[in-house]
Backbone as a chain_set.jsonl record, in Angstrom:
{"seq": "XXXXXXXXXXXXXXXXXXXXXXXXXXXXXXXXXXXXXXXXXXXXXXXXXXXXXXXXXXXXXXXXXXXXXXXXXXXXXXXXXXXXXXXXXXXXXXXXXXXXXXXXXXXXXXXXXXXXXXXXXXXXXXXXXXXXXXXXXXXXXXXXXXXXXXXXXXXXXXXXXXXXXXXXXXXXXXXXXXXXXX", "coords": {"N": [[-26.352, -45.959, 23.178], [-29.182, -44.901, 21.145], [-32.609, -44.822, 21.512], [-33.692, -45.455, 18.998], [-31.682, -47.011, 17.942], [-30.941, -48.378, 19.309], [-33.603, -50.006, 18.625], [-33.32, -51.285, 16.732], [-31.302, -52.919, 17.228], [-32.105, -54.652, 18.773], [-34.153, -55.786, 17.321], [-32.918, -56.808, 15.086], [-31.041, -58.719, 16.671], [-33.024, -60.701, 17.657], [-34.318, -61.18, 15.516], [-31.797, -63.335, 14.418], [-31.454, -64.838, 15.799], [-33.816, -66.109, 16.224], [-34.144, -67.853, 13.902], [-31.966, -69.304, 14.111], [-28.817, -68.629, 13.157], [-27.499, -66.752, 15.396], [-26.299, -68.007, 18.117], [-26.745, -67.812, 22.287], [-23.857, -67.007, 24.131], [-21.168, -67.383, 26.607], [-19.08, -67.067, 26.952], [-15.597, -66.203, 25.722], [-13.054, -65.477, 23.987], [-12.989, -63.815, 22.094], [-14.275, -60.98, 21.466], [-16.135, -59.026, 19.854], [-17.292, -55.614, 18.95], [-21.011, -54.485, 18.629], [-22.023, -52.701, 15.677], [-23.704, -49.892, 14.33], [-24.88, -48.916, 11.162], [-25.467, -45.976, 9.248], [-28.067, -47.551, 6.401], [-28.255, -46.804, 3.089], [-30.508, -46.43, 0.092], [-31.926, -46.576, -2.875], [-32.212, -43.17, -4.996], [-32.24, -39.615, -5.082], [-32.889, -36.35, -6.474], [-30.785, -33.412, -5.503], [-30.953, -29.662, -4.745], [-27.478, -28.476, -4.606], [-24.972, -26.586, -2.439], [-24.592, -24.992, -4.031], [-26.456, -24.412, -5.258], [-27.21, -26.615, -7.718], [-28.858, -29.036, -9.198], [-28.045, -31.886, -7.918], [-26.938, -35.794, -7.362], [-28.284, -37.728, -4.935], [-28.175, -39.813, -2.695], [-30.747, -42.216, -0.604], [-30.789, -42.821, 2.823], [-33.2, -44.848, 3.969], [-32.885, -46.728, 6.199], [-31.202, -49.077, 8.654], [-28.066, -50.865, 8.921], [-27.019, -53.449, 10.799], [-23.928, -54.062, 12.518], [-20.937, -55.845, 12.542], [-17.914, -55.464, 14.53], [-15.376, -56.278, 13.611], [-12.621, -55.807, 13.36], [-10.461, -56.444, 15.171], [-10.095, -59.458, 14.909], [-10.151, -60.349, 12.442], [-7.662, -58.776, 12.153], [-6.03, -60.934, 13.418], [-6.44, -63.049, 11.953], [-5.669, -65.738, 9.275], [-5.634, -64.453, 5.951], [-7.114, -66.146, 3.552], [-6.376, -66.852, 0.169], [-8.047, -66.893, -2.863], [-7.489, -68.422, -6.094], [-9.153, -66.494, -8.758], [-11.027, -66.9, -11.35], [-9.851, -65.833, -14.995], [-11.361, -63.099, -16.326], [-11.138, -63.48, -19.293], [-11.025, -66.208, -19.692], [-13.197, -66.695, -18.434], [-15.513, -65.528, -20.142], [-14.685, -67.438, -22.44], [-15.825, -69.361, -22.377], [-18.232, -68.941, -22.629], [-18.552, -67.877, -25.252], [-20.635, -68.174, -28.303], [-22.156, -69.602, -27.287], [-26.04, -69.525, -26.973], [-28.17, -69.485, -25.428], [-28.357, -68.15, -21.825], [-28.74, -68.013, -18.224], [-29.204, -66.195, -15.697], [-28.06, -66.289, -12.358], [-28.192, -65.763, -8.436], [-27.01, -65.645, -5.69], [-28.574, -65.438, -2.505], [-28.152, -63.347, -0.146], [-25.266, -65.072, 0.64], [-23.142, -65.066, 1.753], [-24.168, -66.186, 4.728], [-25.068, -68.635, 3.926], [-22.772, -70.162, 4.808], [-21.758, -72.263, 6.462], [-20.423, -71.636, 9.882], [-17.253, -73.755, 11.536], [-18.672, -75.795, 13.891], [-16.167, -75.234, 16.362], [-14.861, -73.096, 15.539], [-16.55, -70.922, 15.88], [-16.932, -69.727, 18.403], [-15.458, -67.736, 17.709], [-16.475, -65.594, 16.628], [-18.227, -64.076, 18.251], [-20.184, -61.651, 19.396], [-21.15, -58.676, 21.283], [-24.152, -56.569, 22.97], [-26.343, -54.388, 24.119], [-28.079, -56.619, 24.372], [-26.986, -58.708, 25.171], [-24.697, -61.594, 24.951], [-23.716, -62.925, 21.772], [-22.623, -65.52, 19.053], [-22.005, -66.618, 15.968], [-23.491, -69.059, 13.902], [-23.924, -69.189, 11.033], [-21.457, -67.663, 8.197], [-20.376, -64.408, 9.019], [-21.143, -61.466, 7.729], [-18.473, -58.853, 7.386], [-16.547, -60.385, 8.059], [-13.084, -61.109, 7.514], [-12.65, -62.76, 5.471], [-15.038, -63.278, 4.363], [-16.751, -62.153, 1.917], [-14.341, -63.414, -0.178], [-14.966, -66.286, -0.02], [-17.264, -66.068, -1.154], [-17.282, -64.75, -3.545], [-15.759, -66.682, -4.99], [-17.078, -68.905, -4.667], [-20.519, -68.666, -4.499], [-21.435, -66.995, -5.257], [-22.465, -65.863, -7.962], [-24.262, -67.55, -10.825], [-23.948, -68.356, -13.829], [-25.861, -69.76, -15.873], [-25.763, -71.599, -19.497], [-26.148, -72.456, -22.558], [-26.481, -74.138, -25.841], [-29.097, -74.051, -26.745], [-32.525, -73.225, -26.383], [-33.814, -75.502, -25.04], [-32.021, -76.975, -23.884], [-30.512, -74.986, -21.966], [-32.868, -74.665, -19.941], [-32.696, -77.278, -19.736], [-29.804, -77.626, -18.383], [-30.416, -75.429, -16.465], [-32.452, -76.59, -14.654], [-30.977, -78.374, -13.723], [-28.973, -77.128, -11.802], [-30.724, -75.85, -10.584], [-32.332, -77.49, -9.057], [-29.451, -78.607, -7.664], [-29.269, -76.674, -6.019], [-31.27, -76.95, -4.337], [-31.205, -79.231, -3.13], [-28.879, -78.672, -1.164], [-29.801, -76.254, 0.25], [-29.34, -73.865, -0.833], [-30.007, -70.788, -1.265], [-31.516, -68.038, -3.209], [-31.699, -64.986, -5.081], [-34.331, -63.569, -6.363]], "CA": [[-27.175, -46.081, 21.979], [-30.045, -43.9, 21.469], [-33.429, -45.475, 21.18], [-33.619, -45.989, 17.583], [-30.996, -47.761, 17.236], [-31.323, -49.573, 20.009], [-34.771, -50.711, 18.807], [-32.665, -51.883, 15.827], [-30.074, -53.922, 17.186], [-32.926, -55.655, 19.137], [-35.243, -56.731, 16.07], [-31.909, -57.759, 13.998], [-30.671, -59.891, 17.196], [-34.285, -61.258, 17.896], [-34.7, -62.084, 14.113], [-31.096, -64.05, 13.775], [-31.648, -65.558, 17.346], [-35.179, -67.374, 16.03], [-33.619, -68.727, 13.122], [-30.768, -70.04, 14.678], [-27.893, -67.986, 12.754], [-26.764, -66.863, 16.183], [-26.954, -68.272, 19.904], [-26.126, -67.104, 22.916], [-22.433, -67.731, 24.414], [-20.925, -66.762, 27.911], [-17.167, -67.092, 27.503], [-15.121, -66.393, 24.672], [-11.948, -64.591, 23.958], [-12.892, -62.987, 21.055], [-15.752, -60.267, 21.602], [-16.482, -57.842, 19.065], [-18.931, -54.739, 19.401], [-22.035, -54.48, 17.551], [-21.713, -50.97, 15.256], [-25.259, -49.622, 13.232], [-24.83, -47.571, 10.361], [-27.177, -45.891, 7.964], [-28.414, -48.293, 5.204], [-28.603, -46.493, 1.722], [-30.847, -47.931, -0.978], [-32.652, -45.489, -3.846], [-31.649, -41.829, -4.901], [-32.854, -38.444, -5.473], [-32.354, -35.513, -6.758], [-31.448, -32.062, -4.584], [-29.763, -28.837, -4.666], [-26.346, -28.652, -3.618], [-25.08, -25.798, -1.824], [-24.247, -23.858, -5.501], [-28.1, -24.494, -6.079], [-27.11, -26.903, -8.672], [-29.012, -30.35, -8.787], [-27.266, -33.393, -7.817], [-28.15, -36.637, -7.213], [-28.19, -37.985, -3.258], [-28.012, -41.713, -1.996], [-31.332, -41.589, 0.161], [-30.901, -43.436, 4.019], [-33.97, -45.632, 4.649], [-32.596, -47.966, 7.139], [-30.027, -49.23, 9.379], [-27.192, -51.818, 8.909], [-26.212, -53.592, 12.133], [-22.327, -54.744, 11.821], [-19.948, -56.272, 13.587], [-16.813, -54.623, 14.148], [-14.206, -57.511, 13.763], [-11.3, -56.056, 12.884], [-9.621, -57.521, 15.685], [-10.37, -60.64, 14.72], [-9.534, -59.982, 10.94], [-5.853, -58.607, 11.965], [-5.43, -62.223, 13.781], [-6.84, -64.05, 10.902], [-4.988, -65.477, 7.559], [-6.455, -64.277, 4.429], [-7.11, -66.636, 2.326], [-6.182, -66.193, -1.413], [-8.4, -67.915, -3.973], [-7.489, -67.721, -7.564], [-10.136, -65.954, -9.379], [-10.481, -66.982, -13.074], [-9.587, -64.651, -15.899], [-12.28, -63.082, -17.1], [-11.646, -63.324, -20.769], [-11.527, -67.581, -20.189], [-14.675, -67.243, -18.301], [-15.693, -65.467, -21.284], [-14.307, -68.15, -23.485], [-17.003, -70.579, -22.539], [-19.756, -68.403, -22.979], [-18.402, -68.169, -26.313], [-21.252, -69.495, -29.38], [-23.777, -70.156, -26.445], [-27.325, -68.564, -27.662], [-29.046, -68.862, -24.341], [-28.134, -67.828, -20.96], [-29.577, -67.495, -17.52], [-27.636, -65.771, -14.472], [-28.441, -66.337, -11.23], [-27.676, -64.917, -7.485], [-27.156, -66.248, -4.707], [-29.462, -64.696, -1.603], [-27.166, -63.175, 1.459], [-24.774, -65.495, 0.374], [-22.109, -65.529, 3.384], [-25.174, -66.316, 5.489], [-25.089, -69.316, 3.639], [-21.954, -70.499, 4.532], [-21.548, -72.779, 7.906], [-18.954, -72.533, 10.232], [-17.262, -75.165, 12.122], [-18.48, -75.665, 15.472], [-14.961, -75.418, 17.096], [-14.958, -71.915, 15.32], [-18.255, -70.198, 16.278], [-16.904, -68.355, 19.35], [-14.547, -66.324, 17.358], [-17.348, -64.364, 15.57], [-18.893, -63.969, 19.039], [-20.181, -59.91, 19.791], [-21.747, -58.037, 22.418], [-24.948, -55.759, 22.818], [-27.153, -54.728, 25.265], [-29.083, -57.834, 24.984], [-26.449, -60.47, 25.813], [-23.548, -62.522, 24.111], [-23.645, -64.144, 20.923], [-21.623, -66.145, 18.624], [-22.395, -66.853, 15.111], [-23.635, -70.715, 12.988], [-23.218, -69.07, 10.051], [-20.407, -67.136, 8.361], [-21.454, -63.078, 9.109], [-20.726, -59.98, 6.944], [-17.326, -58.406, 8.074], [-15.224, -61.441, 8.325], [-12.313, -60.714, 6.491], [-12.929, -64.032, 4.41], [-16.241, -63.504, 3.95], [-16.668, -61.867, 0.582], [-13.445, -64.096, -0.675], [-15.732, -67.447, -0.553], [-19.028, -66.1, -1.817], [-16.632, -64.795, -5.191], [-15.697, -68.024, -5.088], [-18.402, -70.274, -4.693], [-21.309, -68.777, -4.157], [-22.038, -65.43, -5.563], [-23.268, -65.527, -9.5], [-24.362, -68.077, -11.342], [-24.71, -68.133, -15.452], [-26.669, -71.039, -16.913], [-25.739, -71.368, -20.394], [-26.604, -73.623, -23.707], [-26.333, -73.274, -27.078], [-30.095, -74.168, -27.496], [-33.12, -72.906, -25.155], [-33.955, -76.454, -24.08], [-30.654, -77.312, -23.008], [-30.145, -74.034, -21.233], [-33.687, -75.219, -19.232], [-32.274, -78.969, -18.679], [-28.874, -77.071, -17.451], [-30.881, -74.473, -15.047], [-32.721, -77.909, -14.068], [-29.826, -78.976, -12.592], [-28.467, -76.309, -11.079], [-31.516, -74.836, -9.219], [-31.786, -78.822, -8.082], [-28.664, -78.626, -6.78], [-29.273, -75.325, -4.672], [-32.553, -76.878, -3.477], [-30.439, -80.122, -2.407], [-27.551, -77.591, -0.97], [-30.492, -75.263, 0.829], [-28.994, -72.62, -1.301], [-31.05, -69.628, -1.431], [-31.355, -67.313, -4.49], [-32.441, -64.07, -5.205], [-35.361, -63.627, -7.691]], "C": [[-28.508, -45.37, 22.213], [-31.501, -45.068, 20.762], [-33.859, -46.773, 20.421], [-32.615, -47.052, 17.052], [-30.708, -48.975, 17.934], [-32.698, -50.718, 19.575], [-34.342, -51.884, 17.633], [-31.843, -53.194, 15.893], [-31.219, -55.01, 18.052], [-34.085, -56.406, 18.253], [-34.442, -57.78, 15.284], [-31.418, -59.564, 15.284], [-31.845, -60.955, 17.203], [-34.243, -62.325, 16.873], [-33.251, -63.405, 14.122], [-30.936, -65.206, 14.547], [-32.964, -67.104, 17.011], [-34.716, -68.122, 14.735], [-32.515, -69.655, 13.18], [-29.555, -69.806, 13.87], [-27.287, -67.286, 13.925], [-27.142, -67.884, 17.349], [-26.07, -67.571, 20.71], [-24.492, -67.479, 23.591], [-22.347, -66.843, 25.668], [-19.122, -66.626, 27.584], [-16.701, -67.155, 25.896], [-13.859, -65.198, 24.788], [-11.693, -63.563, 22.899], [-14.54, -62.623, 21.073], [-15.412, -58.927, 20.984], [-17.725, -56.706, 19.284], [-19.555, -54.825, 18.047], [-21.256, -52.675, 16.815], [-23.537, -50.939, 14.304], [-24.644, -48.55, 12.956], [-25.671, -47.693, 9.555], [-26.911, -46.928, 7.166], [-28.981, -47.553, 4.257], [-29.228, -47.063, 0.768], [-31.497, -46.273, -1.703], [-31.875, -44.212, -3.76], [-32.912, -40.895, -5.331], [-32.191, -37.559, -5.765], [-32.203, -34.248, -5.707], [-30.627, -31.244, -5.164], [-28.742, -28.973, -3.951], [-25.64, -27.014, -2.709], [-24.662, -24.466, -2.804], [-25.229, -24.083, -5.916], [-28.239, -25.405, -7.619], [-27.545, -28.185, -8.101], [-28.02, -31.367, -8.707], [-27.78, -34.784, -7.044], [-27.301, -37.827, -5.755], [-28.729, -39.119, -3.337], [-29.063, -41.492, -0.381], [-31.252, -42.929, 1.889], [-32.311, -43.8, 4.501], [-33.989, -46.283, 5.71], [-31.494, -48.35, 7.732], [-29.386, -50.413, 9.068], [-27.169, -52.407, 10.978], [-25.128, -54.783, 11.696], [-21.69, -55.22, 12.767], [-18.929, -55.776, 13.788], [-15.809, -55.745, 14.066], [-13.084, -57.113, 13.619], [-10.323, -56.533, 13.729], [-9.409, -59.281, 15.368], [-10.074, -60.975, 13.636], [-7.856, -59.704, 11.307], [-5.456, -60.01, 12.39], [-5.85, -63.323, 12.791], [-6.151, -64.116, 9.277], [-5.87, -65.186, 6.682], [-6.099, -64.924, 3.508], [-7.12, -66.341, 0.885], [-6.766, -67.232, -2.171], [-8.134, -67.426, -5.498], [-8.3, -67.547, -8.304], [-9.649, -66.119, -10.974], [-10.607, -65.634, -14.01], [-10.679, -64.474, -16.305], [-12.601, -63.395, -18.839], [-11.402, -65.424, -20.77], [-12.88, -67.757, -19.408], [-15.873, -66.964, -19.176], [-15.903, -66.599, -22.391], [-14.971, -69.345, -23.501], [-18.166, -69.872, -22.642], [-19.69, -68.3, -24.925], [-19.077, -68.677, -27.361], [-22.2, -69.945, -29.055], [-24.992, -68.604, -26.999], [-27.999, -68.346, -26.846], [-28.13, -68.555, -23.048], [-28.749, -67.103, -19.682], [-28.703, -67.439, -16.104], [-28.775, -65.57, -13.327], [-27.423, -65.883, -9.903], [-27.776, -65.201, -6.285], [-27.621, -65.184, -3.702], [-28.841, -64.401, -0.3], [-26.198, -64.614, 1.215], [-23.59, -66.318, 1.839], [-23.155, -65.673, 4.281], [-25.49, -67.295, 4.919], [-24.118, -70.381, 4.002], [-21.732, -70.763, 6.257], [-20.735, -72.471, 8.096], [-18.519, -73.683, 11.459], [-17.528, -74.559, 13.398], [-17.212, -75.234, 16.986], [-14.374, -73.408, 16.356], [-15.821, -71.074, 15.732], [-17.833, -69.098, 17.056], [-15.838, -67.117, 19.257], [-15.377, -65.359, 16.873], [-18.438, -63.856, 17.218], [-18.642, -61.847, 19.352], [-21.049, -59.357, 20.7], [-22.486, -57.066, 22.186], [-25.312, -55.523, 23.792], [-27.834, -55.667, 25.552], [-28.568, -58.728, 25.333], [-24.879, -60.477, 24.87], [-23.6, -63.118, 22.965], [-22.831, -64.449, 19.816], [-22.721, -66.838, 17.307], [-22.577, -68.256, 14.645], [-23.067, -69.864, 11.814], [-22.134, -67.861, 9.635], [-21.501, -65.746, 8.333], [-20.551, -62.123, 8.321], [-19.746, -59.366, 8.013], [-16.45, -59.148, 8.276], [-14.46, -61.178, 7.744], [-12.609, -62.08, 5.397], [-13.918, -64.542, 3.547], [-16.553, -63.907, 2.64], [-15.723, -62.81, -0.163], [-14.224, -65.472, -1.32], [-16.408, -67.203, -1.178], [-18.476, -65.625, -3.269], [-16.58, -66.061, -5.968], [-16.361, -69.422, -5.637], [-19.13, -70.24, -4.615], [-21.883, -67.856, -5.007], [-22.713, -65.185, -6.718], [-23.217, -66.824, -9.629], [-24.558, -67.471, -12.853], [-24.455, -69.755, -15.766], [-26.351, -70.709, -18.167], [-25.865, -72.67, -21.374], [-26.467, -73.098, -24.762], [-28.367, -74.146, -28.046], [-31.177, -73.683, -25.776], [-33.35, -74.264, -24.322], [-32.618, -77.116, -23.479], [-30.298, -76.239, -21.932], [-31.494, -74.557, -20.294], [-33.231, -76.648, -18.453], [-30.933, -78.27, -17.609], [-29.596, -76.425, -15.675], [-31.764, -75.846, -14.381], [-32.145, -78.078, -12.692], [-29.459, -78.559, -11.636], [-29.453, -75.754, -9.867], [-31.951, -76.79, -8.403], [-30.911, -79.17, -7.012], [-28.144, -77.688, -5.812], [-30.42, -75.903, -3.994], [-31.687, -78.338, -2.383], [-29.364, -79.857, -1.359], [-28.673, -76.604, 0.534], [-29.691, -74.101, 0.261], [-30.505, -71.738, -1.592], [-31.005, -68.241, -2.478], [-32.259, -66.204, -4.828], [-33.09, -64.193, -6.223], [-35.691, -62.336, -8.206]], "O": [[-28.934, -45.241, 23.361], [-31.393, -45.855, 19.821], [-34.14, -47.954, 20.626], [-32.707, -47.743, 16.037], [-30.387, -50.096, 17.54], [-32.826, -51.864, 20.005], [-34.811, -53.021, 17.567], [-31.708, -54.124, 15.098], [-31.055, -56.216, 17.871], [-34.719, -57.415, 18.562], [-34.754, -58.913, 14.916], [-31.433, -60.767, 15.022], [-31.594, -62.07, 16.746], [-34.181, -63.552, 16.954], [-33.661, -64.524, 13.812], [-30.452, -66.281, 14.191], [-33.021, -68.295, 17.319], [-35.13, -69.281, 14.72], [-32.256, -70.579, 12.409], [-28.966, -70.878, 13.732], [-26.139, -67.028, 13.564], [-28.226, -68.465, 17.398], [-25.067, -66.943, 20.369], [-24.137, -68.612, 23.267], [-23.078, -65.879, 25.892], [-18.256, -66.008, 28.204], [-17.207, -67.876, 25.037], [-13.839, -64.25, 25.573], [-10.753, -62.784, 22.741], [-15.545, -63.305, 20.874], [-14.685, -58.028, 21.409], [-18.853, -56.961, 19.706], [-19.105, -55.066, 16.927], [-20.416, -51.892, 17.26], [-24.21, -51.865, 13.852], [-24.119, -47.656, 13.619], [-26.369, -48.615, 9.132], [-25.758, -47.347, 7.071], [-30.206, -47.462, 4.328], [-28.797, -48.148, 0.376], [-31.493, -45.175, -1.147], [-31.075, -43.986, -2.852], [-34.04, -41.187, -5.728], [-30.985, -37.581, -5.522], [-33.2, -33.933, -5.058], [-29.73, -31.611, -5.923], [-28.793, -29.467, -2.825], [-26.655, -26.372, -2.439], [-24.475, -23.304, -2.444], [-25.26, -24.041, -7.146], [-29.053, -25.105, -8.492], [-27.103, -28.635, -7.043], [-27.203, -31.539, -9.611], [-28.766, -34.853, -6.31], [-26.222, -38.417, -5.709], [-29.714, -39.381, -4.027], [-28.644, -40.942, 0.638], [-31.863, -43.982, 1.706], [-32.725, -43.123, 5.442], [-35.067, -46.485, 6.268], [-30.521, -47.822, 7.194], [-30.224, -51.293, 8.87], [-27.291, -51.745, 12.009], [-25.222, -55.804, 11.015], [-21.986, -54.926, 13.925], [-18.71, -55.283, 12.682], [-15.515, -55.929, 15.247], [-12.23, -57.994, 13.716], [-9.321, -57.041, 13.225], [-8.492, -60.016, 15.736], [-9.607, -62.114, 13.609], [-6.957, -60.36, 10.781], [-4.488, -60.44, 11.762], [-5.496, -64.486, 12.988], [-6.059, -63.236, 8.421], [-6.96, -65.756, 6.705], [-5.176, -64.692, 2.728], [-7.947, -65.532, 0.463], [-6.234, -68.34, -2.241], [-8.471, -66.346, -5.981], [-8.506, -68.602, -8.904], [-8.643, -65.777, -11.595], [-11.304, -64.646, -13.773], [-11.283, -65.459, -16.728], [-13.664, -63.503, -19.449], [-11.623, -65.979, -21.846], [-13.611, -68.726, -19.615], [-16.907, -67.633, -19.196], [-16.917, -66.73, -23.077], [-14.832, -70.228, -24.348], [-19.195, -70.538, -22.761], [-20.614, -68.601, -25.68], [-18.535, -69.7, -27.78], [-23.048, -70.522, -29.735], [-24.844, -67.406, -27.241], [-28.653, -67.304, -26.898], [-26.942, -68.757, -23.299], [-29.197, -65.959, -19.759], [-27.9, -68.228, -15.606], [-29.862, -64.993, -13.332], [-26.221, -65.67, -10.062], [-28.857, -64.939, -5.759], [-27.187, -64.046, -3.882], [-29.005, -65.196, 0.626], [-26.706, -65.473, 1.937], [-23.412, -67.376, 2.443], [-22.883, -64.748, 5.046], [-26.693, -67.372, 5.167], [-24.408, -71.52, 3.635], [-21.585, -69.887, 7.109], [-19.838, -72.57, 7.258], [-19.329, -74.318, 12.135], [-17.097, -73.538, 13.933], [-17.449, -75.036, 18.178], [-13.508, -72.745, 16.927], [-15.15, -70.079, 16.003], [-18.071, -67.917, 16.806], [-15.487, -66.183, 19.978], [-14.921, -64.228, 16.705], [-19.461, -63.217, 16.973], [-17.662, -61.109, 19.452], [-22.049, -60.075, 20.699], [-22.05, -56.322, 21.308], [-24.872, -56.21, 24.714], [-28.282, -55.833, 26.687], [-29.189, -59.675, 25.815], [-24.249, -59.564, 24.335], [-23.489, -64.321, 23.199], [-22.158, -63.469, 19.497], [-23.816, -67.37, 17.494], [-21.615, -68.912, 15.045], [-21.851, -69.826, 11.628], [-21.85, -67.068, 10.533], [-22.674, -65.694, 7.962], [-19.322, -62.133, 8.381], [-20.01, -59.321, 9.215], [-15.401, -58.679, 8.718], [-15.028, -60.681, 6.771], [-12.778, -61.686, 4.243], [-13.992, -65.408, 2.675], [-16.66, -65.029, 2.145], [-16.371, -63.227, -1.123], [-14.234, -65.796, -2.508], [-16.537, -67.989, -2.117], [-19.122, -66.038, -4.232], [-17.068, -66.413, -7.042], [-16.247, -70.347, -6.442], [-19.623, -71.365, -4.539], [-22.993, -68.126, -5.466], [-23.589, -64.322, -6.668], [-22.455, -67.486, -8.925], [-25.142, -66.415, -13.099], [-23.506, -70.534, -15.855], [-26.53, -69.51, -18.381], [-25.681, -73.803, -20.929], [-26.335, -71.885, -24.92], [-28.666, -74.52, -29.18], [-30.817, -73.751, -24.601], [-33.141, -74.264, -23.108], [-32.621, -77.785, -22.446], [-29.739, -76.69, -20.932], [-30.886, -75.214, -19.448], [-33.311, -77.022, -17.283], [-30.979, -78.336, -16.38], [-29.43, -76.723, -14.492], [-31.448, -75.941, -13.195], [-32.425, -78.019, -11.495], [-29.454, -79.194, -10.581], [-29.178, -75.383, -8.726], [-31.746, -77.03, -7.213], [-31.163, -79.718, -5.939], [-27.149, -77.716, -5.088], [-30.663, -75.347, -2.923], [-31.647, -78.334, -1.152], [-28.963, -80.812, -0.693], [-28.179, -76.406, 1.644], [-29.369, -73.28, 1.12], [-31.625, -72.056, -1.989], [-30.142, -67.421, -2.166], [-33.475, -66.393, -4.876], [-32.626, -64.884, -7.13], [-36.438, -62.233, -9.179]]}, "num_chains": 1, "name": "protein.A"}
């Protein structure tokens, strides 16, 4: 690893290390490598090599990933049934207000069991460690946070009811420690 990216994988471990989203582990049978790839966010415009503008996905920043797919080919994939959109539709149906919400790193929300932990366990130069919560790349990840975690829509068919609703709901993320983008 060259510097940079080393300086990378040591801020991300540091940071997930003091919050206690990883610890360290010595023994495990399932050790994944770290991987860093660019992180894309904003665009621009450039020439392309026919001098014609087009519009480029600009690399600010680095990802650091896990590589699991070993750990994914030995793992079942769970199947949740995702509702139809036109009946999740069919309750929005007649409602006048509506307020959609988002859950914040979502699978980073999502414990796992102690007796699981040292399967998500991956290796760096700085050591060993093994995940608390669930981490980006699991094959199962994304599946729950569709599921159960990922959008919210508040809805009412008057504004103060759509307020008593979102009430509730951001209540029961603060009771939950759910975390929500703003």
């Amino acid at each position: 690893m060259n510097l940079t990216i080393l300086d990378v994988v040591k801020k991300e471990v540091t940071k997930l290390l003091v919050v206690g989203i990883i610890y360290p582990i010595l023994d495990s049978q399932w050790v994944s490598p770290v991987k860093v790839v660019p992180k894309k966010s904003g665009m621009t415009i450039t020439k392309n090599q026919h001098n014609k503008l087009v519009p480029m996905r600009i690399q600010n920043s680095w990802r650091v990933c896990i590589d699991y797919r070993r750990l994914n080919q030995a793992t079942r994939n769970d199947h949740f049934p995702l509702p139809f959109i036109d009946q999740v539709l069919e309750k929005l149906v007649g409602k006048s207000h509506y307020y959609f919400l988002d859950g914040f790193f979502g699978y980073m929300q999502i414990h796992i069991e102690p007796e699981d932990q040292y399967k998500t366990t991956f290796t760096c130069p700085f050591g060993t460690f093994a995940y608390t919560l669930m981490s980006f790349g699991l094959c199962n990840a994304l599946k729950y946070m569709e599921v159960f975690m990922d959008d919210f829509t508040v809805y009412a068919d008057s504004f103060d009811a759509c307020l008593e609703n979102l009430s509730k709901v951001l209540t029961r993320c603060i009771d939950t420690n759910m975390i929500l983008n703003f």
